[in-house]
C-alpha positions as CSV (number, residue, x, y, z in Angstrom):
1,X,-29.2,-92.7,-63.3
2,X,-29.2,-96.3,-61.9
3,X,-32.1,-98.7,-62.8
4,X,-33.7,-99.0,-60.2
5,X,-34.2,-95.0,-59.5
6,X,-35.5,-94.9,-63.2
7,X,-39.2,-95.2,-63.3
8,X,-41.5,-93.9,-65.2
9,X,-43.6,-90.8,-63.7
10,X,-45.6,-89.9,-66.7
11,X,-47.9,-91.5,-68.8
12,X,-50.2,-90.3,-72.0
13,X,-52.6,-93.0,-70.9
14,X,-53.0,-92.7,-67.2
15,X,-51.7,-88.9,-66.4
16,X,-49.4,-88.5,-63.9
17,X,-48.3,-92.4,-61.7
18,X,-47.0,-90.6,-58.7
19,X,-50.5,-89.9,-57.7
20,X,-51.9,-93.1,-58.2
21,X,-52.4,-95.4,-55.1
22,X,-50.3,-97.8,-54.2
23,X,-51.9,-101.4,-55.2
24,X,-52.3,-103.7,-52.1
25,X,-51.6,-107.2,-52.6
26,X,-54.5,-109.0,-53.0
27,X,-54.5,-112.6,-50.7
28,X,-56.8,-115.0,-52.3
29,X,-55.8,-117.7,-49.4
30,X,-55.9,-117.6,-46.0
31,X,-52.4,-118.9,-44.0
32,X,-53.6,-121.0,-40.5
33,X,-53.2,-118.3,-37.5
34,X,-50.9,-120.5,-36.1
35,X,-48.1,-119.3,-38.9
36,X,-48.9,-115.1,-38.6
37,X,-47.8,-112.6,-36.4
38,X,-50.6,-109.9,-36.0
39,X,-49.4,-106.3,-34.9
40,X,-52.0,-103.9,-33.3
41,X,-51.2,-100.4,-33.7
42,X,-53.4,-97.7,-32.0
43,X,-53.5,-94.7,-34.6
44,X,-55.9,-91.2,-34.4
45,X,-54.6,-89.4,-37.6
46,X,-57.2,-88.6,-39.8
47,X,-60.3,-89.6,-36.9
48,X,-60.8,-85.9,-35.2
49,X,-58.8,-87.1,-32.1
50,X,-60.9,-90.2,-31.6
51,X,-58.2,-93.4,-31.6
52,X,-59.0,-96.8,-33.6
53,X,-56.7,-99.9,-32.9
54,X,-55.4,-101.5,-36.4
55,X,-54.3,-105.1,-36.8
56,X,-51.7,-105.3,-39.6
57,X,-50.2,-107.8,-41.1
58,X,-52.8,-110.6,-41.6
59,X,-52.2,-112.6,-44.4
60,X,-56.4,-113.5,-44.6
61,X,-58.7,-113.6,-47.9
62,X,-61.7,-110.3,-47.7
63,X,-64.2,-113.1,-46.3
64,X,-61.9,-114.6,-43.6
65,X,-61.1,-110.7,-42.4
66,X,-64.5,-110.0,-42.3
67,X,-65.5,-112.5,-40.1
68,X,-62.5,-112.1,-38.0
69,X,-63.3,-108.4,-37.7
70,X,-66.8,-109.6,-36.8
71,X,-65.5,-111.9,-33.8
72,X,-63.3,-109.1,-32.7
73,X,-65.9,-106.6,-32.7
74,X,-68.2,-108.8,-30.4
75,X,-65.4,-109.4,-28.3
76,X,-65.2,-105.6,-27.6
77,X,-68.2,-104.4,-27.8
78,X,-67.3,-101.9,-30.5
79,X,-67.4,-101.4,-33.8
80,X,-64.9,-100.9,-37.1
81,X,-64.5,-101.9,-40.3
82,X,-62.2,-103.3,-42.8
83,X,-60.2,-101.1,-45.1
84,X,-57.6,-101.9,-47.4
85,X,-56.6,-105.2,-46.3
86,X,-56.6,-104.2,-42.4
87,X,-59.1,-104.4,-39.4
88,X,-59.7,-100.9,-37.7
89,X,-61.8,-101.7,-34.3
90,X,-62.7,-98.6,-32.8
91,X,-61.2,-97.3,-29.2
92,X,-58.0,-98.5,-28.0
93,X,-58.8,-101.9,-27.8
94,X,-55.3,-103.9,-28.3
95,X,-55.2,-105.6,-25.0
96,X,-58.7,-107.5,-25.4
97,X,-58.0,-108.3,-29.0
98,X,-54.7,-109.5,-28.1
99,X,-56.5,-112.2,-25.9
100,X,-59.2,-112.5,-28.2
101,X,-56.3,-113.3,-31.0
102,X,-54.0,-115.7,-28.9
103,X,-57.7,-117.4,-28.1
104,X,-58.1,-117.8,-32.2
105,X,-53.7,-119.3,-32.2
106,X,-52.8,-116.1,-33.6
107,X,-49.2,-114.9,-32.2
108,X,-49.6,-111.0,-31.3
109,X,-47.3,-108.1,-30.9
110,X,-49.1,-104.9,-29.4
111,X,-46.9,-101.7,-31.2
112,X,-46.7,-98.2,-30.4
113,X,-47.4,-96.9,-26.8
């Protein structure tokens, strides 16, 4: 078996590391908006049919997300949170967070259909 497929699966510590989640990188300093490229993803899995707009790939400490999801959320007039190092804004919101965003110097890519 090559190195890289060999990994270790079991542990007499921690139980079985398949089923542990994935650690997130944590960002402990913000990068200017001027040097990310935000993606907006509209996604319903998991929400009973009812869609939510994400904005991946924000490169932001937990304060400066927060307050960005704060200035998105008034700019929308709807609510979300932030989970696991990305903004969900509730309703399909990408094309007024888009503006919202290029507003801010954020570059934006809208994904999906």
């Amino acid at each position: 078996m090559s190195p890289e497929k060999a990994r270790t699966v079991w542990s007499s510590e921690d139980g079985d590391l398949r089923k542990q989640p994935a650690k997130a990188a944590v960002v402990t300093q913000s990068l200017p908006p001027r040097e990310q490229i935000v993606s907006l993803h509209r996604e319903t899995k998991g929400r009973g049919g009812k869609g939510v707009t994400l904005l991946k790939g924000l490169a932001l400490s937990e304060a400066d997300l927060a307050a960005l999801a704060k200035i998105l959320k008034q700019a929308c007039g709807s609510g979300g949170t932030v989970k696991d190092g990305l903004i969900e804004i509730q309703g399909d919101q990408r094309e007024k967070i888009a503006e919202a965003l290029k507003k801010l110097g954020y570059r934006v890519k809208i994904a999906g259909g």
